[in-house]
Structure formats: structure tokens, C-alpha cells
DOVEX-800500 format. One record per atom (N, C-alpha, C, O): residue in three letters; x negated, y negated, z negated. Coordinates in steps of 0.001 Angstrom, whole numbers, padded with zeros to 6 digits, always signed. Layout:
N
alaXYZ/...
This chain:
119
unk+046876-054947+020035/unk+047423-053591+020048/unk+046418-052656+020721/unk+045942-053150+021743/unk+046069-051705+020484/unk+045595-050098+020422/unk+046071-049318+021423/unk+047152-048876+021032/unk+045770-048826+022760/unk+046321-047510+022897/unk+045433-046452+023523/unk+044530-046713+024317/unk+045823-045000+023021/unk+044644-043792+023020/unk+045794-043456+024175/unk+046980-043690+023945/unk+045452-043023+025136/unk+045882-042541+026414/unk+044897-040759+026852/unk+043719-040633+027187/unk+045712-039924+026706/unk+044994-038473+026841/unk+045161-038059+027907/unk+046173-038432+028501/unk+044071-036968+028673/unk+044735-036237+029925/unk+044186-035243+029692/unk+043573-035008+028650/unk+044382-034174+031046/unk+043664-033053+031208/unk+043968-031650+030674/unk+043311-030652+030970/unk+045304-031678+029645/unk+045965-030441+029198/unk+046645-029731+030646/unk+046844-030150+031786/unk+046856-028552+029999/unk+047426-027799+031479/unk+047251-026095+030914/unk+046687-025690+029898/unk+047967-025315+031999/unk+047753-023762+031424/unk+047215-023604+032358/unk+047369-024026+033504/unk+046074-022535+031583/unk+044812-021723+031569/unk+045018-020466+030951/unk+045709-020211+029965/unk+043984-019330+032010/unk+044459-018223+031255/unk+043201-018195+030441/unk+042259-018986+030486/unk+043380-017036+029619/unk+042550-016373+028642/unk+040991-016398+029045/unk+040583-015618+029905/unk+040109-017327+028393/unk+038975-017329+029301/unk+038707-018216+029881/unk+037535-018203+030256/unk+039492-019382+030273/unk+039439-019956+030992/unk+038497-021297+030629/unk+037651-021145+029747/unk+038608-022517+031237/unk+038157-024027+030226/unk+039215-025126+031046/unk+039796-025094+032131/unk+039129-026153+029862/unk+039758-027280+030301/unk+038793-028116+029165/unk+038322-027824+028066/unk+038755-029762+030373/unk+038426-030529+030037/unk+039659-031791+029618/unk+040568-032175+030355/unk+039338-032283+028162/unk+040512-033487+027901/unk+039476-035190+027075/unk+038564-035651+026389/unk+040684-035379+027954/unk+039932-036949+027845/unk+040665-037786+027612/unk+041760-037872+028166/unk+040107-038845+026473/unk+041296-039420+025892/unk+040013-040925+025736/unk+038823-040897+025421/unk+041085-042318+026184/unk+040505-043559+026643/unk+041450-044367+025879/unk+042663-044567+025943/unk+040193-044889+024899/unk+040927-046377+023981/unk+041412-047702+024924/unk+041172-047807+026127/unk+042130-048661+024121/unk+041770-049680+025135/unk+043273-050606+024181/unk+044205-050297+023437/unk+042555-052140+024979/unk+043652-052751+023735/unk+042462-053457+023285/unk+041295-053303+023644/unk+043127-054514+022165/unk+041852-055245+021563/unk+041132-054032+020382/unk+041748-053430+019503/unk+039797-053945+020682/unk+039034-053354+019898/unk+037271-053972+019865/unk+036541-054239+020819/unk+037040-054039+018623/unk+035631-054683+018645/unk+034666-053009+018414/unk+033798-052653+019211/unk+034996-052348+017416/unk+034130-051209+017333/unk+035187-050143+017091/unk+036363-050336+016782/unk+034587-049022+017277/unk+035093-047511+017252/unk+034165-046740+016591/unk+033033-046487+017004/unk+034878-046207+015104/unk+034333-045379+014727/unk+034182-044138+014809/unk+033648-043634+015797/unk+034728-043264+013553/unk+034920-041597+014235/unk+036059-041698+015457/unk+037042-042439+015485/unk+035559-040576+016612/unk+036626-040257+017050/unk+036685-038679+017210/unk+035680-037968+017216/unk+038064-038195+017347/unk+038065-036627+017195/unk+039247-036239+018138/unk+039917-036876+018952/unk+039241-035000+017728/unk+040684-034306+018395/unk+041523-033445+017437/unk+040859-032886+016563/unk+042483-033285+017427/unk+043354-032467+016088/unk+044440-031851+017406/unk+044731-032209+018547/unk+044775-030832+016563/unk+045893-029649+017831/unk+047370-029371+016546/unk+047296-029897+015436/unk+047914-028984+016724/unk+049093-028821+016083/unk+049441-028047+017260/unk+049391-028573+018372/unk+049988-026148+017013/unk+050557-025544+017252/unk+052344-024863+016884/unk+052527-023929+016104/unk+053055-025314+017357/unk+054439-024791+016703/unk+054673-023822+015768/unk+054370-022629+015772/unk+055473-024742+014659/unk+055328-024090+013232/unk+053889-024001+012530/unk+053505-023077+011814/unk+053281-024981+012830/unk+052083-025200+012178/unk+051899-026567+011824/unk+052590-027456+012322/unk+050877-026809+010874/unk+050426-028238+010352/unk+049354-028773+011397/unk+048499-027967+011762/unk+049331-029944+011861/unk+048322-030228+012500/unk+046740-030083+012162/unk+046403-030525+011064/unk+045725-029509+012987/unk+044506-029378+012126/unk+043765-029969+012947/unk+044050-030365+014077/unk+042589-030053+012265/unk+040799-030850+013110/unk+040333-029698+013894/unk+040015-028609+013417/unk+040312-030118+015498/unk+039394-029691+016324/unk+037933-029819+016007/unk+037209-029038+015389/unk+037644-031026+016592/unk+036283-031646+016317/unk+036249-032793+016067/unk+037337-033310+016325/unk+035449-033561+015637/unk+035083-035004+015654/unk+033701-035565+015827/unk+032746-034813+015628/unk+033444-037170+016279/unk+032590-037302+016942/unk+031808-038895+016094/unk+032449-039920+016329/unk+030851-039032+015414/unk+030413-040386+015114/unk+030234-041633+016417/unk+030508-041633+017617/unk+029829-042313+015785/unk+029575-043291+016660/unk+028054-043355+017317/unk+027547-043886+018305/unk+027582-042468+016154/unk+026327-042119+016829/unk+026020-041099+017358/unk+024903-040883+017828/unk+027168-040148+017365/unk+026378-039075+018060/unk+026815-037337+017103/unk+026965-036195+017538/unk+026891-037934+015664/unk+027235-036850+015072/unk+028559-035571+014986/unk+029447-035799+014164/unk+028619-034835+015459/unk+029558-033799+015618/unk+029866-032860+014288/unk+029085-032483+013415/unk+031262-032621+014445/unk+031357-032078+013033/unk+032816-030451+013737/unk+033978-030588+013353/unk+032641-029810+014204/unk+033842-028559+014296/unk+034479-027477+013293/unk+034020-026849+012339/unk+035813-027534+013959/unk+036672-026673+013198/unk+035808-025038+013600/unk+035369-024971+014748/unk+035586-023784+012670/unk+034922-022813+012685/unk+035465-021999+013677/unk+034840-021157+014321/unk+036803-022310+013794/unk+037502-021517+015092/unk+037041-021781+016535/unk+037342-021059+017485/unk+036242-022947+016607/unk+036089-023283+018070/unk+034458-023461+017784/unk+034023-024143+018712/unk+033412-023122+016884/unk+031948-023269+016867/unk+031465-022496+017921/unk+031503-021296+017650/unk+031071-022728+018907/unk+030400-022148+020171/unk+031176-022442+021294/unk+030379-022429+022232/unk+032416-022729+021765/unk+033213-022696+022822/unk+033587-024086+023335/unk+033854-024423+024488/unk+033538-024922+022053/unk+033910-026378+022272/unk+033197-027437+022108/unk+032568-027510+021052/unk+033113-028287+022858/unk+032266-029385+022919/unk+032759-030870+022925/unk+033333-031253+023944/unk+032580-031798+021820/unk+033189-032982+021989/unk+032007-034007+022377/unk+030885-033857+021895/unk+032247-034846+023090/unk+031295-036073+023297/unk+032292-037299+023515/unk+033515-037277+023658/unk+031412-038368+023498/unk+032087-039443+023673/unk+031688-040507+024551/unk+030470-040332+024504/unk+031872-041607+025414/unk+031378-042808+026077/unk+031035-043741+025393/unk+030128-043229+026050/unk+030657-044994+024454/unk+030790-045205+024087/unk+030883-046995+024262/unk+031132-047871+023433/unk+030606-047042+025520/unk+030867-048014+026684/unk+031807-047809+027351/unk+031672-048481+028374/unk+032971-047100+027382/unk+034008-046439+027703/unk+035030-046242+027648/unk+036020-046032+028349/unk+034396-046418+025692/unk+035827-046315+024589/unk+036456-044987+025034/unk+037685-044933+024974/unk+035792-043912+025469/unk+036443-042519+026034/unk+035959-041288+024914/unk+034794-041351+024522/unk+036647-040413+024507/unk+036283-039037+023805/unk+036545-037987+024768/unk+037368-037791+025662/unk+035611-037417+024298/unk+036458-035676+025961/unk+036135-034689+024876/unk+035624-034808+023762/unk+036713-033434+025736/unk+036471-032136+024681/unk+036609-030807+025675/unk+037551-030028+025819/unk+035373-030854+026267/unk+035039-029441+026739/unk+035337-028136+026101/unk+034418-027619+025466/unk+036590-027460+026176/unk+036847-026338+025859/unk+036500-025518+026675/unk+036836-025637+027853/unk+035531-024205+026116/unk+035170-023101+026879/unk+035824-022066+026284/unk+036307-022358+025190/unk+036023-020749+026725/unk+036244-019355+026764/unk+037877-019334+025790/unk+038331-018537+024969/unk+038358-020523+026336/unk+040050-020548+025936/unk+040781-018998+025452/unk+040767-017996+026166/unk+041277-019064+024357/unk+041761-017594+024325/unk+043230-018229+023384/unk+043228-019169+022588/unk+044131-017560+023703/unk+045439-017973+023391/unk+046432-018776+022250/unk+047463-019446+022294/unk+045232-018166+020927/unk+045414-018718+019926/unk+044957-020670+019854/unk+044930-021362+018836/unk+044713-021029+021023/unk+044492-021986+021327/unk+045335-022888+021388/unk+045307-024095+021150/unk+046504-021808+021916/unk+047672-023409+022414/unk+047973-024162+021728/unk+048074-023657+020611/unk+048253-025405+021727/unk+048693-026012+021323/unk+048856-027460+021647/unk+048267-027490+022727/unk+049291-028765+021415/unk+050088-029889+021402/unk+048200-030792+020984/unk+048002-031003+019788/unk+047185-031165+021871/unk+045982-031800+021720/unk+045987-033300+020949/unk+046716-033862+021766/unk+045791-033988+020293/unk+046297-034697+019990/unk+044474-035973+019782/unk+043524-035456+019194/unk+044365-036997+020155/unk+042979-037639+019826/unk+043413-038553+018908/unk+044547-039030+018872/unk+042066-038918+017802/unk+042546-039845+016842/unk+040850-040829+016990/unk+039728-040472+017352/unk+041496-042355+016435/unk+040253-043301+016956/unk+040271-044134+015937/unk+041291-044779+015692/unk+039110-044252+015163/unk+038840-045561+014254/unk+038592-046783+014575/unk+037493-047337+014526/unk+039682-047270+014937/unk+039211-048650+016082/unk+039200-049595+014965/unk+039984-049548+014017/unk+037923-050774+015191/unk+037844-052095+014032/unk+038426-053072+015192/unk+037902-053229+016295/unk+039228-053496+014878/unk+039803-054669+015677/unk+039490-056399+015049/unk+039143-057507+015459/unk+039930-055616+013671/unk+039389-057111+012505/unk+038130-056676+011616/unk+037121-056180+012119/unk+038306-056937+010077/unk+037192-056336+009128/unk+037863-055053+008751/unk+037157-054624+007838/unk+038928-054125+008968/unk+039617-053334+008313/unk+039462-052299+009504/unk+039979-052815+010495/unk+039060-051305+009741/unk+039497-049894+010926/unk+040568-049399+010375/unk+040823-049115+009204/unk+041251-049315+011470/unk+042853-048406+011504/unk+042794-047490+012436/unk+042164-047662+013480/unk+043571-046213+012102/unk+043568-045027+012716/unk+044566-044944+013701/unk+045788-044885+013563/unk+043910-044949+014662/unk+045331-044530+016101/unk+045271-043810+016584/unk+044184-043382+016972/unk+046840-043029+016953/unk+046765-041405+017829/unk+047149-041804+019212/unk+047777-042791+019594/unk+046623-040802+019881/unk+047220-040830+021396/unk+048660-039785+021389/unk+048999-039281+020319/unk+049372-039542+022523/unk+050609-039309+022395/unk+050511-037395+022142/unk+051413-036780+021574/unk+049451-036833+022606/unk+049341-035385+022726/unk+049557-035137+024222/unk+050197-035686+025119/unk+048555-033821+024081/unk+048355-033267+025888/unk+048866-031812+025122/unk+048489-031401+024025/unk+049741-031239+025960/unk+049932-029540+025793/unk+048272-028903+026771/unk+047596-029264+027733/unk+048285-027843+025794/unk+047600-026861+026358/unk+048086-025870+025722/unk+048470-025654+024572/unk+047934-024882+027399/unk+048766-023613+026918/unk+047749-022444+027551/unk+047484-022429+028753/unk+047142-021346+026489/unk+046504-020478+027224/unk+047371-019187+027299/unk+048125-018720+026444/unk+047084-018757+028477/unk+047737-017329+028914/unk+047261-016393+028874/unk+046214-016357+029521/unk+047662-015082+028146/unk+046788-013612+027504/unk+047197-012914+029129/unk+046851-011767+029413/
């Protein structure tokens, strides 16, 4: 069994940053993409960012300059440096992990961190 464990949501005002960090763990042999997706109320969940195994970064256009994903990879950890938070932000953080446990990778979520920014 798999579990993505998140922290580090919290309210911030307008401007502000928060750091979130989200730690695999469980039987896992490799980890592929890992990312972050937000779902705001009355909305569909969407892609923050995501992160290869090597290194490659891929962002949603709403957060190109402000947000930063990296990963441990000895760690089994993803984080996501959010800078210059502005309200349209809030939302329900959510990390997703391509963990290979056998020959097959399966996708696992962590439970969601709120973040809430304040105008």
C-alpha cells in the first residue's frame, strides 16, 4: 500500500507564499511523474505543475513565474513553492504520484491541503 501524505496549506494574504510538501511512502520501487492539481469550489480539478523523475517541469499558465515544483527523489517528497499568492488561488491542493510498486505504475492522491488566499 501507497500513501501521499501533504502539508503546509494555510491562509495567506494576497502576496504572500506558502510552501507544500507532500511525502510518498508504503511499498514503492520507483516514482514517476509527480505533480500537484488544486480544485477550487464549484470547479473541476486542474494541473498545477508537474515534475519528471528527472527533473523535467511542466506548469499550468496561471502560475508560470510564481510557482515552483521540485522534488527529493531519495525522499520520495514533491514540494511546491508558491510565490506572490493572489486569491484566485484558493483552493483544496491536492499531490498525485506514479508510484511502480510491481511492472505496472498506479496513480495515487494524497488527501488535499486547503489553501486559502486573502484579498
Amino acid at each position: 500500500q501507497v500513501q501521499l501524505v501533504e502539508s503546509g496549506g494555510g491562509l495567506v494574504q494576497a502576496g504572500g507564499s506558502l510552501r507544500l510538501s507532500c511525502a510518498a511512502s508504503g511499498r514503492i520501487f520507483t516514482i514517476g511523474v509527480m505533480g500537484w492539481y488544486r480544485q477550487a469550489p464549484g470547479k473541476q480539478r486542474e494541473l498545477v505543475a508537474t515534475v519528471s523523475s528527472g527533473g523535467s517541469t511542466n506548469y499550468a499558465d496561471s502560475v508560470k513565474g510564481r510557482f515552483t515544483i521540485s522534488r527529493d527523489n531519495a525522499e520520495n517528497t514533491v514540494y511546491l513553492q508558491m510565490n506572490s499568492l493572489k486569491p484566485e488561488d484558493t483552493a483544496v491542493y491536492y499531490c498525485k504520484a506514479a508510484v511502480r510498486a510491481s511492472l505496472t505504475p498506479i496513480d495515487y492522491w494524497g488527501q488535499g491541503t486547503q489553501v486559502t488566499v486573502s484579498s
